[in-house]
C-alpha positions in Angstrom: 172.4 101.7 -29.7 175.5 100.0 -30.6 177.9 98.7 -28.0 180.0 101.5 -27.6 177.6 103.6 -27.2 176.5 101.6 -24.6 179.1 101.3 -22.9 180.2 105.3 -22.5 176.8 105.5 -20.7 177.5 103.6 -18.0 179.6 106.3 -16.4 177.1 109.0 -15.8 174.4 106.3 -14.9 177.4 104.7 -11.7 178.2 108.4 -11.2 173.8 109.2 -10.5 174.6 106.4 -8.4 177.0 107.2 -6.7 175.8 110.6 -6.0 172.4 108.7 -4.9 174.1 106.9 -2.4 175.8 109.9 -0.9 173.2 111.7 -0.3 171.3 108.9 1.4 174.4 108.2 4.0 174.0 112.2 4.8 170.6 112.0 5.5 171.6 109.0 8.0 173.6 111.6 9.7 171.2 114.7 9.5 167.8 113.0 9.7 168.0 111.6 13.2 169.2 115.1 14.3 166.5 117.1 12.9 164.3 115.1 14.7 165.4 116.8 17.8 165.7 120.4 16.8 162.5 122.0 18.7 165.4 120.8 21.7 167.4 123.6 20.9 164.9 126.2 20.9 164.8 129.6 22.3 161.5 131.4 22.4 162.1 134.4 25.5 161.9 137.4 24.1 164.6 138.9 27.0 166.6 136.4 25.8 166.7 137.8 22.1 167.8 141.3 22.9 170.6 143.4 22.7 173.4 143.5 25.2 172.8 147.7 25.2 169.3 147.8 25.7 168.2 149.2 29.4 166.0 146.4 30.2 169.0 143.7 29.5 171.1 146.2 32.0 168.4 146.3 34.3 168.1 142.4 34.1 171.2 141.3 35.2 171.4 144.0 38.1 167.2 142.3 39.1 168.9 139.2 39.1 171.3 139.1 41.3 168.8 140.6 44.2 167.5 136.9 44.6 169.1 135.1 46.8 170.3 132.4 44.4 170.6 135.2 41.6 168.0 133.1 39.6 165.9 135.5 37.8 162.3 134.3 38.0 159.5 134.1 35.6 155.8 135.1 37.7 153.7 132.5 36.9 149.7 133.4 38.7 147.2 131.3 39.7 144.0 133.1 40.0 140.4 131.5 41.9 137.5 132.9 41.5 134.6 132.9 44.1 133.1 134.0 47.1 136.0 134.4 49.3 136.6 134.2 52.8 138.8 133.4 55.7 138.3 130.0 55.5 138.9 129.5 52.3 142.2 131.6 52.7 143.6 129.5 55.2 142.4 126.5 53.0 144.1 127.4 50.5 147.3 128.6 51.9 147.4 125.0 53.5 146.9 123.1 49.9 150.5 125.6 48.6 151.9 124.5 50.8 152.2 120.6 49.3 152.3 122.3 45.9 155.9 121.8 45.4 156.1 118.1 46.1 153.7 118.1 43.2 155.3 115.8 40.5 155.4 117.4 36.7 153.1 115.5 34.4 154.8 112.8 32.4 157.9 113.1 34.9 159.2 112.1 38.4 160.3 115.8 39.3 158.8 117.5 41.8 157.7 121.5 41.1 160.0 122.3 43.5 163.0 122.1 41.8 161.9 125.4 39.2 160.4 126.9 41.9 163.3 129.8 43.8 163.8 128.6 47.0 163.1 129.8 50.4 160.1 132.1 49.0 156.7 131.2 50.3 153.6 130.3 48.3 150.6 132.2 49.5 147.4 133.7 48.3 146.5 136.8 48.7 142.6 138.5 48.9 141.2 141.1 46.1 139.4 144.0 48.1 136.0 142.6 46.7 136.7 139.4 48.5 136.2 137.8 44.9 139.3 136.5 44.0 142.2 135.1 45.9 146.0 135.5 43.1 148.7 133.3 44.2 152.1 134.1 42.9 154.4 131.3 41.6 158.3 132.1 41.8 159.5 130.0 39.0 163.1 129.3 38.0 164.2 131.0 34.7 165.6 127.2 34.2 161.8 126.2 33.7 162.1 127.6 30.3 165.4 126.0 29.0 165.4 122.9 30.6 164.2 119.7 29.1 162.2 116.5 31.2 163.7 113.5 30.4 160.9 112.3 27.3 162.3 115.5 25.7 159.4 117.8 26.2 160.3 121.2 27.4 160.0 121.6 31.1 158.0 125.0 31.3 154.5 124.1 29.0 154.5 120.5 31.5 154.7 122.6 35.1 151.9 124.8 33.3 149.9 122.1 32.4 150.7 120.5 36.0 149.2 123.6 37.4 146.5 124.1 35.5 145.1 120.1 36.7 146.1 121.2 40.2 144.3 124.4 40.9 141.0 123.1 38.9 140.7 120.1 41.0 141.1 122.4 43.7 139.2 124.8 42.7 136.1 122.6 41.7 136.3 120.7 45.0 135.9 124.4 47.1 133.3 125.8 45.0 136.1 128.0 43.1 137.1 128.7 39.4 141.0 129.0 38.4 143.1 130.3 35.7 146.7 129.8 35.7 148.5 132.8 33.6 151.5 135.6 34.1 154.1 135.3 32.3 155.0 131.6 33.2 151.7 130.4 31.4 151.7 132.5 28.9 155.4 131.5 27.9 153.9 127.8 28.4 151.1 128.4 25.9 153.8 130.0 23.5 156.2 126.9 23.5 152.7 124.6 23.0 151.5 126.1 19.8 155.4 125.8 18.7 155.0 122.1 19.6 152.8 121.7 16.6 155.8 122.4 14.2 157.3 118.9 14.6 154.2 117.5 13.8 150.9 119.0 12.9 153.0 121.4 10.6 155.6 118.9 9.0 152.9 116.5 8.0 150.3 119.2 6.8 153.1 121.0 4.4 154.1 117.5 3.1 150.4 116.3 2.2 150.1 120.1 0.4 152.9 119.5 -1.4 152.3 115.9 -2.7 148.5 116.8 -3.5 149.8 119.9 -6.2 152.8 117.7 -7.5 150.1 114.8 -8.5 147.9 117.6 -9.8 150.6 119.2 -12.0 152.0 116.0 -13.2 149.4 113.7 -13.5 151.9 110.8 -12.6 151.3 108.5 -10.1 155.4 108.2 -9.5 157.0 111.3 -10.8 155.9 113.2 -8.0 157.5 111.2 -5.5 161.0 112.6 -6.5 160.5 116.0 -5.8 159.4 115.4 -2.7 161.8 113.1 -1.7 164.4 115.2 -2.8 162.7 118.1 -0.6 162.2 115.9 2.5 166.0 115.0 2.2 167.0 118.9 1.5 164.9 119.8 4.9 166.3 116.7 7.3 169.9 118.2 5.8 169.4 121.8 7.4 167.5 120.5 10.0 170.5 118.6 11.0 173.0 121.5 10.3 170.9 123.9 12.3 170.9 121.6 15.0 174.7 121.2 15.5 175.2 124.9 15.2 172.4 125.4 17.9 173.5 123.2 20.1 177.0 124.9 20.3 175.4 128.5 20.5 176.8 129.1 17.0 173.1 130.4 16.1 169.7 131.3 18.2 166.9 129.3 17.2 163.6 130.2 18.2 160.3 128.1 17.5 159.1 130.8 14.6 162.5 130.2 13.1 162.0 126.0 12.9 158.2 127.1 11.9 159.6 128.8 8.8 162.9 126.3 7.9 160.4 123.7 7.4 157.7 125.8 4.9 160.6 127.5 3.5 163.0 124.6 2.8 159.9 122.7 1.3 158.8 125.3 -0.8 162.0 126.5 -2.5 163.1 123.2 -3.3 160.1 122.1 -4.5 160.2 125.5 -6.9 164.1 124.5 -7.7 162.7 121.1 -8.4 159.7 121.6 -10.5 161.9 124.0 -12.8 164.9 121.7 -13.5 162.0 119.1 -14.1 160.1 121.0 -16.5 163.0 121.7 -18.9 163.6 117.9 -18.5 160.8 116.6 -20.2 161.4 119.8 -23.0 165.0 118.5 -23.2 163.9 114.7 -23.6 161.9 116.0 -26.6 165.0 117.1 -28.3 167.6 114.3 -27.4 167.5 110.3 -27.8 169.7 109.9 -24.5 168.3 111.1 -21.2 171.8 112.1 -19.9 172.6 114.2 -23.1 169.1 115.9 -22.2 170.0 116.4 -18.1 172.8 117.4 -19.7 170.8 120.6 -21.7 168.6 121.1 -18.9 170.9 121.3 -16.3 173.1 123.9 -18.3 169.3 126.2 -19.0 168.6 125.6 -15.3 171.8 125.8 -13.5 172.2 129.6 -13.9 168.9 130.9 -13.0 168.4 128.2 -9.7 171.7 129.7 -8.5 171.0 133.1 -8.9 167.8 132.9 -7.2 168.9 131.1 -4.3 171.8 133.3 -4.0 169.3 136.5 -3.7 167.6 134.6 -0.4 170.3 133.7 0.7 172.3 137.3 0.3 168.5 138.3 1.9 168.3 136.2 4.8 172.2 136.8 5.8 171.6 140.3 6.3 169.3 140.1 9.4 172.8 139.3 11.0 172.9 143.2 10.8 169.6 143.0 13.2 169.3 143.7 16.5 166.9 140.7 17.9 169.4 137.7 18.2 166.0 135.7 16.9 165.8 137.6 13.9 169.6 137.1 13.4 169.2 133.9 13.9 166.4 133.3 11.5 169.6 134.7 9.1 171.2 131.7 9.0 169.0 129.3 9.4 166.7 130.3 6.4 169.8 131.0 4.5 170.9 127.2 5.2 167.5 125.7 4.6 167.8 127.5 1.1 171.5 125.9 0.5 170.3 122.6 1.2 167.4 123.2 -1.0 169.9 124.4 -3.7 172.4 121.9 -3.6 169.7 118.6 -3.1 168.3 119.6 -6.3 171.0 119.6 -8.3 172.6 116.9 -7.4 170.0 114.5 -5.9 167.2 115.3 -8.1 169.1 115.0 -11.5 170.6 111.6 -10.3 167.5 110.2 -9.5 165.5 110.9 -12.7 168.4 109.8 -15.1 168.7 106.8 -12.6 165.0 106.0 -13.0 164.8 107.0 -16.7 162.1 107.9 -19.1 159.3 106.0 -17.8 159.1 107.9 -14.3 157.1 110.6 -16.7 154.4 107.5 -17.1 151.6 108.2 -18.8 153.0 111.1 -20.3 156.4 109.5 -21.3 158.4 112.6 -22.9 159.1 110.7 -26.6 162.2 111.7 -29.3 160.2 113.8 -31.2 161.6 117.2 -31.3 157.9 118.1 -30.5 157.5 121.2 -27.5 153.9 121.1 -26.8 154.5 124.1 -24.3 154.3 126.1 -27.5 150.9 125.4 -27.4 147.5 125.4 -25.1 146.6 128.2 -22.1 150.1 129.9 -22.1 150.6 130.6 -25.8 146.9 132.4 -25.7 148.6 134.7 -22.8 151.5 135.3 -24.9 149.5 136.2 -27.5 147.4 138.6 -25.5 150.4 140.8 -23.9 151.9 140.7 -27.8 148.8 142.2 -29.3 148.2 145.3 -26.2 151.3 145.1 -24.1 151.4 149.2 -23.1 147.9 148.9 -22.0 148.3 145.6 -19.8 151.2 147.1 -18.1 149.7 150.6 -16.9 146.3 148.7 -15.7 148.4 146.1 -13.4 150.5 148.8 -12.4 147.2 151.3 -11.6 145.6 147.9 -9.7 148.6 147.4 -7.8 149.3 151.2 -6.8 145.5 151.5 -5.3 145.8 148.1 -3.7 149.2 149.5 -2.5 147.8 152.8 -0.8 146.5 150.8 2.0 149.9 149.5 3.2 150.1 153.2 5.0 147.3 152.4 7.1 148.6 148.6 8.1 149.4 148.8 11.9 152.2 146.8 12.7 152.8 148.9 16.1 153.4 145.3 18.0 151.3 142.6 19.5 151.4 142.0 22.9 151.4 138.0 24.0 148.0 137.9 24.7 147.1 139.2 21.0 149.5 137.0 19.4 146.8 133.8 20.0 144.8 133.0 17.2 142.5 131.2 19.8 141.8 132.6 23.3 144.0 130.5 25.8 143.7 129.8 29.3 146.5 132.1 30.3 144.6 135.2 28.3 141.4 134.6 29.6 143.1 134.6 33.3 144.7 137.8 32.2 141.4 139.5 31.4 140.1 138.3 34.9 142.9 139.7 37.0 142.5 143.0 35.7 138.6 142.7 37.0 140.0 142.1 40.7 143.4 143.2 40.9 145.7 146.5 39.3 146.2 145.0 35.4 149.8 144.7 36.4 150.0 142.8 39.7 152.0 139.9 40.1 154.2 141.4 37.0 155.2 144.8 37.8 158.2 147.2 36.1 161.2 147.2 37.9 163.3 150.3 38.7 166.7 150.0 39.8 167.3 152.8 41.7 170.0 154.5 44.2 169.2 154.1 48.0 169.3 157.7 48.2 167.2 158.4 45.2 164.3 156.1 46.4 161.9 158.4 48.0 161.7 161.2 45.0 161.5 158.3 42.4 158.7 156.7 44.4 157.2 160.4 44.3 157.8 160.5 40.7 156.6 157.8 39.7 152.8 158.2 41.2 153.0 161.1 39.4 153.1 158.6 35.8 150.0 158.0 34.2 149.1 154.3 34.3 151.0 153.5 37.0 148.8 151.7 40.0 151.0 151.4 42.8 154.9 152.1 43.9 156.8 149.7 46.2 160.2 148.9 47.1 161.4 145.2 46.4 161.6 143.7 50.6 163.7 141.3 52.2 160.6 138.8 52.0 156.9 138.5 50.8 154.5 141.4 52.5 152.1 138.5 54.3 148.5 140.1 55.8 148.6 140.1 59.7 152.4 140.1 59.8 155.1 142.7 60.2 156.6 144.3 57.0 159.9 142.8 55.9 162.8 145.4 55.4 164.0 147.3 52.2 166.1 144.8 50.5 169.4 146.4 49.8 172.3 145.3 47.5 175.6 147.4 46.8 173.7 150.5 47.1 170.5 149.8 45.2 167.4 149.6 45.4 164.7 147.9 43.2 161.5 150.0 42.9 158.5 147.9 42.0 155.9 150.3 39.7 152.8 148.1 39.2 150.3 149.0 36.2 147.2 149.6 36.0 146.9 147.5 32.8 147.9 144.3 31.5 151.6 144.5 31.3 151.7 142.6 28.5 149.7 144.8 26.5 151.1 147.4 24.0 149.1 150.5 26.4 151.2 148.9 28.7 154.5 149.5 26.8 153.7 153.1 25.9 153.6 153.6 29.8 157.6 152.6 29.9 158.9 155.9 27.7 157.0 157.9 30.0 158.6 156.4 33.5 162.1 156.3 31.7 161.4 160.0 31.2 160.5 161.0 34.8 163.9 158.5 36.7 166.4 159.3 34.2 165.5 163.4 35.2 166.5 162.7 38.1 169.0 160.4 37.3 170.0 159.4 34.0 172.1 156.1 35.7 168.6 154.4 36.8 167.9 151.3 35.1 164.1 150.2 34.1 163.5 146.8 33.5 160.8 143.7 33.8 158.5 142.3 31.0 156.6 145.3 30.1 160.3 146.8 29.4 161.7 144.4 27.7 158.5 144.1 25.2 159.2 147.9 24.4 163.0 147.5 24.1 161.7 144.1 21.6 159.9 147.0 19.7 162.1 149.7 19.3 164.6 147.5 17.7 162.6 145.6 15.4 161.9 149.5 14.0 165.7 149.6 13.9 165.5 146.5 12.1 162.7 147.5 9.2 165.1 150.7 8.5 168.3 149.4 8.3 168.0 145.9 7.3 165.0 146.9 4.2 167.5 149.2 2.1 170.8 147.3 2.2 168.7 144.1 0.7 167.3 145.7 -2.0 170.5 146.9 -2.6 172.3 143.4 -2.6 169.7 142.3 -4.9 170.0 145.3 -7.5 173.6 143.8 -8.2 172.5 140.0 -8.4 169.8 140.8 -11.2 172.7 143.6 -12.9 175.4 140.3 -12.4 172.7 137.9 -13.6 171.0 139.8 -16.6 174.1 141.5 -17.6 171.7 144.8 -17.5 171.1 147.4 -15.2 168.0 148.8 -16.6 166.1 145.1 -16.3 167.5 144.7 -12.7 166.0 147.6 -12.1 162.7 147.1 -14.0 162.2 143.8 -11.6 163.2 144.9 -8.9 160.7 147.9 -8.5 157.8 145.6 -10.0 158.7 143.2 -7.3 158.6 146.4 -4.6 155.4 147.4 -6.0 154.0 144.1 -5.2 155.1 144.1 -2.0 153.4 147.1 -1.1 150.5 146.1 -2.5 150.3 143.0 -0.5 151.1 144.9 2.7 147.6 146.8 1.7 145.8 143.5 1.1 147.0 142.2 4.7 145.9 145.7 6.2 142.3 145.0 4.6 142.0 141.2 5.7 144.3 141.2 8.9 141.7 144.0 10.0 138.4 143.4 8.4 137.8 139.5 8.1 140.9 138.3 10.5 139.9 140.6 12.9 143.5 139.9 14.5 144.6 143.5 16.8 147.5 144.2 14.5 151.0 143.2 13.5 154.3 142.1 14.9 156.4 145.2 14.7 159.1 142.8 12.6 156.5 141.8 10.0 157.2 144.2 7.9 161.1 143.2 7.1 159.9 139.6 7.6 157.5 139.9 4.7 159.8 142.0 2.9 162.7 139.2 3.2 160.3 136.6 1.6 158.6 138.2 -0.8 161.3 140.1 -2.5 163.8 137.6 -2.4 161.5 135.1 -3.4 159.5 137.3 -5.7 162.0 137.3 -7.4 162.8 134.3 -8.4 159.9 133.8 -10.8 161.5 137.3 -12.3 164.4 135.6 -12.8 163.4 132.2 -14.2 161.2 134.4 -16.4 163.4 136.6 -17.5 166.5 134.4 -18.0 164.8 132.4 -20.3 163.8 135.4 -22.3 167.5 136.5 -22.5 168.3 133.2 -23.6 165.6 133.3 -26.1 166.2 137.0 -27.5 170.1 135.9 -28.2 168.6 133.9 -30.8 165.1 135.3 -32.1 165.0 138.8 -30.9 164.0 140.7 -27.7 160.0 140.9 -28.4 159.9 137.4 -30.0 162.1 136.1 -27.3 160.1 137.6 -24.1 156.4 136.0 -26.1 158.4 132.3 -26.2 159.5 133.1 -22.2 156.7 133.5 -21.2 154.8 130.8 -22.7 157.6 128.0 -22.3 157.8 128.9 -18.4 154.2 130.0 -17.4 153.0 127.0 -16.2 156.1 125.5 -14.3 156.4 129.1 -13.0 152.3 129.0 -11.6 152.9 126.0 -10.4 155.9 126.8 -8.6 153.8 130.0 -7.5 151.2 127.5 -6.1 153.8 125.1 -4.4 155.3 128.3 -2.2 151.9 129.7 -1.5 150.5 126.9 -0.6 153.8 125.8 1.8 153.7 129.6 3.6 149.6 129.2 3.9 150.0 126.3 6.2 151.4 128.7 8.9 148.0 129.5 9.5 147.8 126.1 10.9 150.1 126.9 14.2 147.5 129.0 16.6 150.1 132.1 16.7 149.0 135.4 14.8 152.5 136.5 13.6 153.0 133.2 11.6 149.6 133.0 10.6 149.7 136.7 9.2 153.3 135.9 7.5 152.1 133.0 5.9 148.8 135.0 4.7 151.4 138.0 3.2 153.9 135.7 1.9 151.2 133.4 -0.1 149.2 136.3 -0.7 152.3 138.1 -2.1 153.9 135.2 -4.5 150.1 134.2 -6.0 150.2 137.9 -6.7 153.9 137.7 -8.5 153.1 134.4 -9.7 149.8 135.4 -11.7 150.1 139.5 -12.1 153.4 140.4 -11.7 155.4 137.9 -13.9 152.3 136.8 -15.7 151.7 140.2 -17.2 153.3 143.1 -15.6 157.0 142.2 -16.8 156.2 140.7 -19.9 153.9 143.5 -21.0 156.9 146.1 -20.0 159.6 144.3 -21.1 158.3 143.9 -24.9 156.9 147.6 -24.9 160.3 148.6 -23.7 162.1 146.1 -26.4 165.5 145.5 -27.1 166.5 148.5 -24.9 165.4 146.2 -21.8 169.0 144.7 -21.9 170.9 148.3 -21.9 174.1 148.7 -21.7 174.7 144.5 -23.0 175.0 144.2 -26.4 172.0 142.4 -26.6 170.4 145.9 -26.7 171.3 145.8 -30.5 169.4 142.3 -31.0 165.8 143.7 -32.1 
């Protein structure tokens, strides 16, 4: 290289430098943020719905009937034993201290989450087996912080939980803390593994397949990095925006940022890599070849993060504020991811040159062993019997497909949604042996003074309902007079306690029915509590699935049309990518049921499986079939879709593998929504990655030919 030469190649090697040193002051910023984002979360499922819906109405009425208009969240403590009056009166006495009770790990008493002036006492089952004491905690127990950081509610839980089973143990008794206190507390636990446990395992998955696909002992370590610093960068942008109440963020919503920010840039990365090393093969200068690969890779990296992105935005049209949230966050993570790749990525590998390949240094040879090997035998097998590969994937996929109608993704109620029984389930299943499934947690029905007495008749008349009482001024204490109907402005709350767990989906097919019966006799009557607000969750997550489903496939009709200048591929990709959606909604109802043995599906899986694996079932369509187009410019459409597929088939697997692998590790986190998304979404891109794009599409697309690209004027290019 002379001296000039030289010399003009010092600019893009300061500017990689430059543009290195950028992005490592932003992650200075973001990094120490992200660190703190499970701080911002929000995982109450009241807190997620809309304004409109009759429990949210109901709720802010409830509220205001205590008498520091603190809504409270029933937390139970239930012993087991022989009981007796001794033990009552022992018992009642140890309550009494309970609130002095410092929180684990903190200085706080109990007392300040617990609503003030209400007593603590237990109460007898009628087979003098089981004593339930009810805990009036503060909703502020579930958004408050102690001062290490740790959210306030899982500590009082765990507080509790040491408590009544030293008690317990020392009186010849058993104890389970639940309601919905603990089982809140359990729910923010398992999403206290996602700063950790989840983090570390995605980032050892990661590394592990990048050494395995490159066989480098260094390369791999760019990638990653450049992922790491892509995640920390959301992380820290999701975190301002939460902190100001610009977006909700609930724990699922961190659970996914992290997998999903990991895997897509990874998939960004391991493409713009891969035409790299082809690029470095053709040109002596490594900038000249970033130069080449950036321009192949540019177009099809945009485009496919553009179609999550488009994807994920339109849950703002849903109406769960957690799924709206989820919107932006995912579509952020999937910027960063963008953006970090090509900038940060391509800087760093023309900063570190050539030998970051080592031991398989890409030479100046003009040599493209990806011609060659596994891939060009698959090329060769769609070339020679394409028509018959595509109609036996596409019979495969329909069968496997017809089993999506039986999936049952009717809801989960929070003591399904464990993967592993905890304490405040097993409590749950206890109660209902001594007490109605409902008590401690009943519906509430606000109701006109006047109207009380027919709506108390009504509802006994409800099937499923245990008992009717009117809210009092005080706690109904045995051996003591009644306490007075409480009244406020008129109203009255009706307390309708169910015979079953009210956290149970029987439970919630109870509140249609007493809707029905109140609002006949008057339609202004307001039904709220848990088991209402669970219902009201339901109902508009089905809102969701048919509303949010069609406007996204829509959006992502005119990104392919846009991208591939051609409405009949668009359209080809699109429905193969539908197809395999449905077909791996029918593999989830066969393992979720059969070998999971999990109770069913969140009633938002559906449009949360649909969001990730069309949008990003698509991008290996795109990176497939954008290299083809570039391809069939220059040798013909059939010719052109052969070379595709053999150039990209193994960055594209391996990209496949990456994302799989990433949404798999859900399955770590002890919740059955995230594990079963993780399942569907790796389930779903193994099968784009090795069916779909593998044969499906490139079987099709050279039967179809040249008429693929209709109406470009590539049409004409046989």
């Amino acid at each position: 290289m002379n001296l000039k030469t030289e010399h003009k190649s010092r600019r893009p090697f300061i500017t990689a430098l430059v543009v290195i040193f950028i992005w490592f002051g932003a992650s200075g910023v973001f990094g120490p943020l992200f660190g703190s984002l499970s701080t911002v979360q929000e995982n109450d499922n009241s807190a997620f719905l809309p304004q409109n819906a009759e429990s949210t109405q109901a709720s802010k009425i409830i509220s205001k009937f205590s008498s520091d208009q603190t809504q409270t969240i029933p937390t139970l403590v239930l012993y087991l034993g022989d009981i007796d009056e001794t033990k009552i009166a022992g018992l009642n006495a140890h309550l009494a201290t309970l609130g002095s009770t410092q929180i684990l790990g903190s200085t706080i008493a109990i007392s300040k989450y617990l609503i003030p002036g209400q007593p603590i006492f237990a109460f007898p089952s009628q087979d003098k087996k089981a004593l339930l004491v009810n805990l009036p905690l503060t909703s502020n127990s579930a958004q408050d912080s102690l001062p290490n950081k740790k959210p306030v509610l899982p500590e009082i839980i765990k507080t509790l939980r040491e408590d009544s089973a030293t008690y317990a143990k020392a009186n010849g008794l058993t104890a389970n803390v639940t309601g919905v206190g603990a089982l809140l507390g359990d729910l923010f636990g398992a999403f206290g593994g996602i700063d950790s446990s989840l983090l570390l395992t995605t980032l050892g998955v990661v590394a592990f397949i990048l050494i395995i696909v490159y066989r480098s002992p260094v390369l791999w370590i760019l990638p990653l990095f450049s992922s790491v610093i892509a995640l920390s960068t959301a992380g820290g942008i999701v975190y301002l925006l939460a902190k100001n109440n610009a977006i909700d963020l609930s724990g699922q919503s961190q659970g996914i940022l992290s997998v999903l920010v990991l895997g897509a840039a990874t998939d960004y990365a391991l493409l713009l890599i891969s035409r790299y090393r082809e690029e470095l093969h053709h040109y002596d200068s490594r900038f000249d070849a970033m130069k080449a690969a950036y321009k192949g890779v540019f177009e099809p990296i945009l485009a496919s993060g553009s179609t999550v992105i488009v994807s994920l935005l339109v849950l703002l049209l849903s109406e769960l504020s957690n799924n709206r949230g989820l919107g932006p966050v995912g579509a952020i993570g999937i910027a960063a991811s963008m953006l970090t790749i090509l900038t940060l990525l391509p800087a760093l590998l023309v900063a570190f040159g050539r030998w970051i390949f080592w031991p398989r240094i890409p030479r100046f040879d003009d040599v493209n062993s990806q011609l060659e090997g596994t891939w060009a035998k698959i090329g060769a097998g769609v070339e020679k019997r394409p028509r018959k590969l595509w109609i036996i994937t596409s019979v495969l996929l329909v069968v496997l497909a017809g089993f999506s109608t039986t999936l049952n993704a009717k809801g989960l109620s929070t003591v399904d949604a464990f993967t592993k029984k905890q304490d405040s389930v097993i409590g749950l299943d206890l109660l209902g042996q001594h007490f109605p499934g409902g008590a401690g947690q009943p519906t509430e029905v606000v109701v006109k003074r006047e109207n009380v007495e027919e709506v108390t008749k009504a509802l006994r008349t409800v099937v499923g309902v245990a008992s009717v009482e009117p809210m009092r001024t005080g706690p109904v204490i045995p051996g003591q007079p009644v306490p007075d109907v409480k009244v406020l402005s008129g109203q009255i709350i009706v307390n309708a306690t169910l015979s079953m767990n009210p956290d149970s989906t029987e439970a919630r097919n109870v509140i249609p029915k007493i809707r029905a019966v109140v609002h006949a006799i008057d339609p202004a009557i307001l039904v709220g509590g848990s088991t209402a607000v669970a219902f009201d969750t339901d109902v508009a997550a089905d809102h969701d699935n048919k509303t949010i489903i069609p406007i996204v496939l829509l959006l992502i009709t005119i990104i392919l049309g846009l991208l591939l200048r051609s409405i009949l591929s668009a359209l080809l990709l699109l429905s193969t990518v539908v197809l395999s959606y449905f077909a791996t909604l029918g593999a989830c109802q066969i393992v979720f049921e059969h070998i999971f043995h999990f109770k069913g599906a969140d009633t938002s899986f559906p449009l949360f499986a649909f969001i990730f694996l069309v949008a990003l079932g698509i991008d290996y369509n795109i990176f497939l079939m954008t290299r083809v187009r570039e391809e069939s410019a220059k040798i013909g459409t059939r010719a052109g879709v052969i070379k595709g597929l053999t150039v990209t088939g193994g960055v594209i697997t391996s990209a496949g593998i990456v994302l799989a692998s990433t949404f798999g590790v859900l399955g770590i986190l002890p919740l059955v929504f995230l594990a079963e998304l993780g399942f569907a979404v790796a389930f779903g891109v193994l099968l784009d990655t090795l069916i779909v794009r593998t044969i499906l599409v490139p079987a099709l697309s050279y039967d179809i030919g040249s008429k693929i690209w209709w109406p470009s004027e590539l049409q004409s290019n046989k």
